[in-house]
N, C-alpha and C positions, 0 to 999 in steps of 0.2 A: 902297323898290323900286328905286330907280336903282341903288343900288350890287349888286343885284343881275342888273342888264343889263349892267354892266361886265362883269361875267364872258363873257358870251354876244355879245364886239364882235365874230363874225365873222357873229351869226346876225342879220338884219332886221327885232329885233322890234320890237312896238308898243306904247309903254306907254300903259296908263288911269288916269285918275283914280275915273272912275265909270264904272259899266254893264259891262257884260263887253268885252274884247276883239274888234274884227272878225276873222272868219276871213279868211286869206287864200286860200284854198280851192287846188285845185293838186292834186299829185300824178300819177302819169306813168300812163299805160295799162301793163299788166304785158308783158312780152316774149316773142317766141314762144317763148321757153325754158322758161320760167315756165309758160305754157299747156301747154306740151307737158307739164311734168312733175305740174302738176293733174290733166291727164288721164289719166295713169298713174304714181298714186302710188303705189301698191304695187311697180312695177317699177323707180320712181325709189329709192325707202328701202333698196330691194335692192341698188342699184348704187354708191350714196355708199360703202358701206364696199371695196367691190373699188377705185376708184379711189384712197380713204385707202391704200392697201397693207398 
């Protein structure tokens, strides 16, 4: 398993011997951008391709 953390030296992981891993729990609240385009997804899918030109 070590030589497989090697790969992953920029990410903070946690090795086990036993039992599963602790989560580090996290993750960021979404942006009002994000919300905004939940809330109108069908006029968000419409738009992606007009901005791609």
């Amino acid at each position: 398993m070590s030589e497989q953390s090697n790969q992953f030296s920029h990410l903070p992981l946690r090795l086990t011997n036993q039992g599963t891993a602790a989560s580090l729990g996290g993750g960021s609240k979404p942006s009002a951008t994000t919300l905004a385009n939940r809330g109108n997804a069908d006029g968000h899918v419409i738009s992606i391709p007009a901005t791609l030109g």
